[in-house]
GUVOVEX-732827 format. One record per residue (C-alpha): x, z, y; residue in three letters; residue number from 1. Coordinates in steps of 0.25 Angstrom, whole numbers. Example, Ala and Ser with C-alpha at 12.3 -4.5 7.8 and 13.67 -1.06 7.14 Angstrom:
> 49 | 31 | -18 | ALA | 1
> 55 | 29 | -4 | SER | 2
This chain:
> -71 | -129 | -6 | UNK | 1
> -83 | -120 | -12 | UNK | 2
> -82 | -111 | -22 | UNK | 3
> -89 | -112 | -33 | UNK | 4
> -97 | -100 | -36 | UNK | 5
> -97 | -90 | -46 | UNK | 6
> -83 | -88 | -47 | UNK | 7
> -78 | -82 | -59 | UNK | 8
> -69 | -68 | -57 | UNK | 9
> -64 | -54 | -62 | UNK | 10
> -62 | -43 | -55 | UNK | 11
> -50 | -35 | -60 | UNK | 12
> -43 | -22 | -58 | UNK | 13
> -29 | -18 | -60 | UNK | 14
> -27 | -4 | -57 | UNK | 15
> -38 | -4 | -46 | UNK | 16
> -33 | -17 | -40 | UNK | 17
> -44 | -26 | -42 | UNK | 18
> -44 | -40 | -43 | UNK | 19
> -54 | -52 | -42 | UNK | 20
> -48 | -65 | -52 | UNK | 21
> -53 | -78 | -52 | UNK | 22
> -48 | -88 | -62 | UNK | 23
> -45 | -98 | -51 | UNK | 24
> -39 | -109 | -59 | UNK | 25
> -50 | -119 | -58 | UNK | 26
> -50 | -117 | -42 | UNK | 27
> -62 | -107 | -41 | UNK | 28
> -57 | -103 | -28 | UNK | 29
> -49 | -112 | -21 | UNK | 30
> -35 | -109 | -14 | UNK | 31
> -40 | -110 | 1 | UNK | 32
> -51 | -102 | -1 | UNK | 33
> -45 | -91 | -8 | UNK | 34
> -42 | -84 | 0 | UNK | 35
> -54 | -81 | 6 | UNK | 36
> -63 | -79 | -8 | UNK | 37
> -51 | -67 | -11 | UNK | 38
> -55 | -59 | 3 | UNK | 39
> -70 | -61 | 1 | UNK | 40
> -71 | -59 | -14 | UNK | 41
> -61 | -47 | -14 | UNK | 42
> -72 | -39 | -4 | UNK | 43
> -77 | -27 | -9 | UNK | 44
> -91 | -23 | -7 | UNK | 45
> -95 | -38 | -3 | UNK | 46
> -86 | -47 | -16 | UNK | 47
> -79 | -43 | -29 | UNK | 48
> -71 | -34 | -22 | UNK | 49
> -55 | -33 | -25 | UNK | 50
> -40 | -32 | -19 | UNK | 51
> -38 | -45 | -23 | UNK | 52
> -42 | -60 | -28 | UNK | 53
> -34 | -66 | -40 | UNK | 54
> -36 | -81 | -43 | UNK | 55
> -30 | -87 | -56 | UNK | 56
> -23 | -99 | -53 | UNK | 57
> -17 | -112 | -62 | UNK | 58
> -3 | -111 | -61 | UNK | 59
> 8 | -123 | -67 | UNK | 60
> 19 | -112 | -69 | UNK | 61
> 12 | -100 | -77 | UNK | 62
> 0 | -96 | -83 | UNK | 63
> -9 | -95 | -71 | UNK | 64
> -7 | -91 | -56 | UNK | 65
> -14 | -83 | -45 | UNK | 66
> -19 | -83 | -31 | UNK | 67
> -21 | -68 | -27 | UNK | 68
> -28 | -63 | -13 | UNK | 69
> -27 | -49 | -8 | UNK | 70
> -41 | -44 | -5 | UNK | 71
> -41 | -49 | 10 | UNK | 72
> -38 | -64 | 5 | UNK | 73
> -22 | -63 | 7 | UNK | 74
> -14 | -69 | -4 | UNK | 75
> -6 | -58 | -9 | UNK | 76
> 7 | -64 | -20 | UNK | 77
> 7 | -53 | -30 | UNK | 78
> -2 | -42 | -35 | UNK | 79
> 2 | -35 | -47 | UNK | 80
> -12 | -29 | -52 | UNK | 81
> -18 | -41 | -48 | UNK | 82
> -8 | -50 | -58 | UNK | 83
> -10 | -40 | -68 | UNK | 84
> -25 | -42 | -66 | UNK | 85
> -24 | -58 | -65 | UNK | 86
> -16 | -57 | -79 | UNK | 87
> -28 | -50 | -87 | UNK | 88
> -36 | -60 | -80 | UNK | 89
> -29 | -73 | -84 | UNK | 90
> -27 | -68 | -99 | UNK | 91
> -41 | -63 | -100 | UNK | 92
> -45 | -78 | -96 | UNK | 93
> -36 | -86 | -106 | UNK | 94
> -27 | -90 | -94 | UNK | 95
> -15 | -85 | -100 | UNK | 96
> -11 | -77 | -111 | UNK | 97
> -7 | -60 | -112 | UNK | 98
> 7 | -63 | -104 | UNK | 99
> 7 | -72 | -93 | UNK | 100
> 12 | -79 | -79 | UNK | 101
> 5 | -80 | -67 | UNK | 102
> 9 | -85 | -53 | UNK | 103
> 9 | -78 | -40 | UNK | 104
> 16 | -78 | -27 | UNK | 105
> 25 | -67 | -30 | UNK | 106
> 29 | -77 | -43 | UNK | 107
> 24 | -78 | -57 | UNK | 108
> 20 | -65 | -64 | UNK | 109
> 19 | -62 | -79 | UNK | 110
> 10 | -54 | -86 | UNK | 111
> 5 | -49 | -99 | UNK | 112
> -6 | -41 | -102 | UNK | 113
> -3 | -29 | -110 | UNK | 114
> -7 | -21 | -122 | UNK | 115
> -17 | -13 | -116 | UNK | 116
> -29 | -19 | -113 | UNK | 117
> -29 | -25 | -99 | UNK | 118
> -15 | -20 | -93 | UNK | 119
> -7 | -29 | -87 | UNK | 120
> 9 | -30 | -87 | UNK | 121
> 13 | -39 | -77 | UNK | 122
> 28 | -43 | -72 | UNK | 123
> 30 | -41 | -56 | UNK | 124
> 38 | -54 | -45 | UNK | 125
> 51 | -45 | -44 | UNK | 126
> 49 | -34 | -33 | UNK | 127
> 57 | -39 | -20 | UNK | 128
> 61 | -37 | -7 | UNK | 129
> 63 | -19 | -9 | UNK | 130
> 65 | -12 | 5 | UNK | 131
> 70 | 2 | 7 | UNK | 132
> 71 | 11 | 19 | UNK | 133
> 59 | 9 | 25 | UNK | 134
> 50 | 19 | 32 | UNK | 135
> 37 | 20 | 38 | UNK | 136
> 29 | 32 | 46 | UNK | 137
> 16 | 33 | 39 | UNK | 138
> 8 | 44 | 47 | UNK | 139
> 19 | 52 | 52 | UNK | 140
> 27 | 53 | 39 | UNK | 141
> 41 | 42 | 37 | UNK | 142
> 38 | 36 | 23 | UNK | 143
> 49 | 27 | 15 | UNK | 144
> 44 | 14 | 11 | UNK | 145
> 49 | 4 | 2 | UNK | 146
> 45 | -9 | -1 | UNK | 147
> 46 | -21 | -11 | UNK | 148
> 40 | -34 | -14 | UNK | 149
> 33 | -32 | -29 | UNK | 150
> 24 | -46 | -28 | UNK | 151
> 19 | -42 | -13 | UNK | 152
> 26 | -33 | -2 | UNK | 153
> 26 | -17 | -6 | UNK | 154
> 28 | -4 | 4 | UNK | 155
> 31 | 8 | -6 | UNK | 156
> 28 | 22 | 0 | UNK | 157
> 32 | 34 | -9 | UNK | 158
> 21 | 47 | -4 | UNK | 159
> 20 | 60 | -8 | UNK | 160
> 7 | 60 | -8 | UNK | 161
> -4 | 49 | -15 | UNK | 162
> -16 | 52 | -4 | UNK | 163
> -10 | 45 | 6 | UNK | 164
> -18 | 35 | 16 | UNK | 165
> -16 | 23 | 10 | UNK | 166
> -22 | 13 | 17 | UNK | 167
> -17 | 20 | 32 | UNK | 168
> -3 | 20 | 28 | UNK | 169
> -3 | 9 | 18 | UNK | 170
> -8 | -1 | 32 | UNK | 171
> 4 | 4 | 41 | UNK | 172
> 14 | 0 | 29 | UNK | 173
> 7 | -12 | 26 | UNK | 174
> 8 | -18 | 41 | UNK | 175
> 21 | -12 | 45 | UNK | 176
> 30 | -21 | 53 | UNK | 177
> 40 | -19 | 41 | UNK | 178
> 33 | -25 | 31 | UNK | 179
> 29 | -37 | 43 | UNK | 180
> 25 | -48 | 39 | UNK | 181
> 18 | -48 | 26 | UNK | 182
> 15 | -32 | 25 | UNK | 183
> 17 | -25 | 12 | UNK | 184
> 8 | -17 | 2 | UNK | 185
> 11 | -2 | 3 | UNK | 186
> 11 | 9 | -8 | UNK | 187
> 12 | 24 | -8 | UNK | 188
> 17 | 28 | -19 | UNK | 189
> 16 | 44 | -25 | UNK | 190
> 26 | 49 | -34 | UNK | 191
> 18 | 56 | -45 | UNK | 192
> 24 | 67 | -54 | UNK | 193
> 22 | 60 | -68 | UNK | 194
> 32 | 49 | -64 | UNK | 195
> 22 | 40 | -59 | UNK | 196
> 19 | 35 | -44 | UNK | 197
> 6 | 33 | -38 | UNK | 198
> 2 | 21 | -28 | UNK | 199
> -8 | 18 | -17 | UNK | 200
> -6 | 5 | -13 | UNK | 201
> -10 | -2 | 2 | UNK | 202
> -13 | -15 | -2 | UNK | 203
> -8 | -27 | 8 | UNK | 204
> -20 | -38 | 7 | UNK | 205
> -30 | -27 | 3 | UNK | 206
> -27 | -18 | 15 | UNK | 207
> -29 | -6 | 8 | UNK | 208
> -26 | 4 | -4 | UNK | 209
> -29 | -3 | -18 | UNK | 210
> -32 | 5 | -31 | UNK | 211
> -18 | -2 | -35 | UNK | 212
> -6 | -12 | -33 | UNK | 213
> 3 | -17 | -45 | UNK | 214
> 13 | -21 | -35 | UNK | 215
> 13 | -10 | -26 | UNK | 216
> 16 | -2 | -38 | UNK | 217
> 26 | -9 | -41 | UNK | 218
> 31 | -9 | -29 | UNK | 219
> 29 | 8 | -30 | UNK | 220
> 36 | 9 | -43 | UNK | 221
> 48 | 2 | -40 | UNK | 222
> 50 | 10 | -27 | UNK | 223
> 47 | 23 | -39 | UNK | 224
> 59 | 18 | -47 | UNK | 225
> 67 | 17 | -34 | UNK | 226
> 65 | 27 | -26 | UNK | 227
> 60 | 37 | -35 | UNK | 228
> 67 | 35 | -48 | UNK | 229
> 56 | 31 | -56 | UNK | 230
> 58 | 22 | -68 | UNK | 231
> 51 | 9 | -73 | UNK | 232
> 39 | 9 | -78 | UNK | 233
> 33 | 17 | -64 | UNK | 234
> 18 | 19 | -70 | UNK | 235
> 11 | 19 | -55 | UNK | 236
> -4 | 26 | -52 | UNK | 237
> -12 | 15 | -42 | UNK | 238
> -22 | 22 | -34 | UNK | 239
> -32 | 17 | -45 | UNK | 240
> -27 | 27 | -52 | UNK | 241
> -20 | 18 | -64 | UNK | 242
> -9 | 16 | -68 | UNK | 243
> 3 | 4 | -66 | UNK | 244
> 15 | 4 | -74 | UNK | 245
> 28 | -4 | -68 | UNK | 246
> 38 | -8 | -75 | UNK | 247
> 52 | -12 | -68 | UNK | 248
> 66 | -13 | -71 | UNK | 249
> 72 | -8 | -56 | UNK | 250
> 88 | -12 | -52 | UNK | 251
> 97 | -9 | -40 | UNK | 252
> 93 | -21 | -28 | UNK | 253
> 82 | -15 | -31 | UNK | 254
> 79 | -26 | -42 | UNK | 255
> 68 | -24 | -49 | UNK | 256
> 63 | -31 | -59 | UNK | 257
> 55 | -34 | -71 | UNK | 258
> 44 | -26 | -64 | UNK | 259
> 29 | -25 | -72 | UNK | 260
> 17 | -20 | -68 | UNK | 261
> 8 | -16 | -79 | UNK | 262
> -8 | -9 | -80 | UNK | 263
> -21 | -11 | -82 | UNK | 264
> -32 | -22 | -78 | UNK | 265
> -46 | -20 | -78 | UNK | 266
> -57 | -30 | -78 | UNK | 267
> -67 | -26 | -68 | UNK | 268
> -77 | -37 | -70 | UNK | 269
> -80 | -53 | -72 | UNK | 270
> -90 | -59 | -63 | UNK | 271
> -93 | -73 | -55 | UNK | 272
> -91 | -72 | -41 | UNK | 273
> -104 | -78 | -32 | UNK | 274
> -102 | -83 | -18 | UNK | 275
> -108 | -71 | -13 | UNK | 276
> -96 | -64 | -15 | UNK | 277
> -89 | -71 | -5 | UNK | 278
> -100 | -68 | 5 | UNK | 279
């Protein structure tokens, strides 16, 4: 089936993860090509450029659902900057009103948008699947890891010190037989001394650092609260340099839940997209 050109989008940045969106409910773009208009339209340099392609979809169940790709055309099943973004989107466009449910992989998501103009709270899937006592040598060194499921799969690294090679380490964790088959998203995470932490996160999907990851700072926070007796909510400073705020409610299992992910959306442009872009 051909597209039919322009295509309507926005681009959208949550904390430096940005985001093209596309109200697909009319089938703009349809399912089997998918995924290959994400990995040629999240190009940089030669498309929009972005970490991710969200398409609004019809859903029976709730207000509206989603098909998310990662930048490289893989469907990812959760992406918590990316649903606070999809939010805004949808109640900007009459789709649903200030409080909302969408559906994803990782289940149906609520949100609501908040006082301040253009942040976003939105409610995370229950974190899953929590692992202790694991270890990896990264350049010499015997680091702890943790990990946990927040929407996608999560490697949490606690350093001493933020300048650390993100990308290098982040894709020896990423493809470690450990985390076989599916991989995992790794974050390495700074203590900072006004009780906040501070995350660089290697993004699994995009192959490299991102300016931010709502569920990889979930992911940190929780690990915070557990391991370095940090109480909810854990305000978490992206590589972006803004700010996140997670709000949890964290019992002996682990269990944790109630967990929220709340911080600002931005805008970045309207436009129609030509066929050129896919070029």
């Amino acid at each position: 089936m051909a597209l039919n050109f322009p295509i309507a989008f926005e681009k959208m940045s949550g904390t430096g993860n940005d985001f093209v969106i596309i109200d697909n409910r009319n089938n703009v773009v349809p399912l089997e090509e998918q995924a290959d208009f994400a990995k040629k339209v999240c190009r940089r340099m030669f498309s929009i450029g972005a970490d991710g392609l969200i398409l609004i979809e019809n859903s029976e169940t709730a207000d509206f659902s989603w098909n998310f790709y990662n930048a490289d055309g893989s469907v990812a099943e959760m992406c918590g900057n990316g649903s606070r973004c999809a939010a805004r989107f949808a109640y900007l466009h009459k789709i649903c009103g200030p409080k909302m449910k969408f559906v994803t992989l990782a289940g149906v998501i609520e949100a609501e948008m908040c006082e301040l103009e253009g942040e976003v709270r939105v409610k995370m899937p229950s974190p899953h699947d929590f692992r202790f006592d694991l270890s990896l040598r990264l350049d010499g060194v015997e680091y702890p890891v943790t990990y946990v499921n927040t929407g996608v799969p999560h490697a949490v690294i606690f350093v001493d010190d933020e300048d650390v090679p993100v990308k290098q380490w982040g894709r020896k964790v990423r493809f470690h037989e450990i985390f076989e088959p599916d991989g995992t998203n790794v974050n390495f995470v700074k203590v900072l001394t006004d009780g906040k932490i501070q995350v660089r996160t290697y993004e699994r999907g995009i192959e490299d650092e991102t300016m931010a990851c709502g569920t990889g700072a979930v992911a940190s926070a929780l690990y915070a609260a557990m391991h370095k007796g940090m109480d909810s909510p854990v305000e978490v400073i992206t590589s972006g340099g803004e700010a996140l705020t997670i709000h949890f409610d964290l019992q002996d299992g682990p269990v944790a839940e109630n967990v929220y992910l709340q911080g600002p959306t931005r805008i970045i442009c309207s436009g129609n997209l030509n066929a050129e872009a896919l070029l």
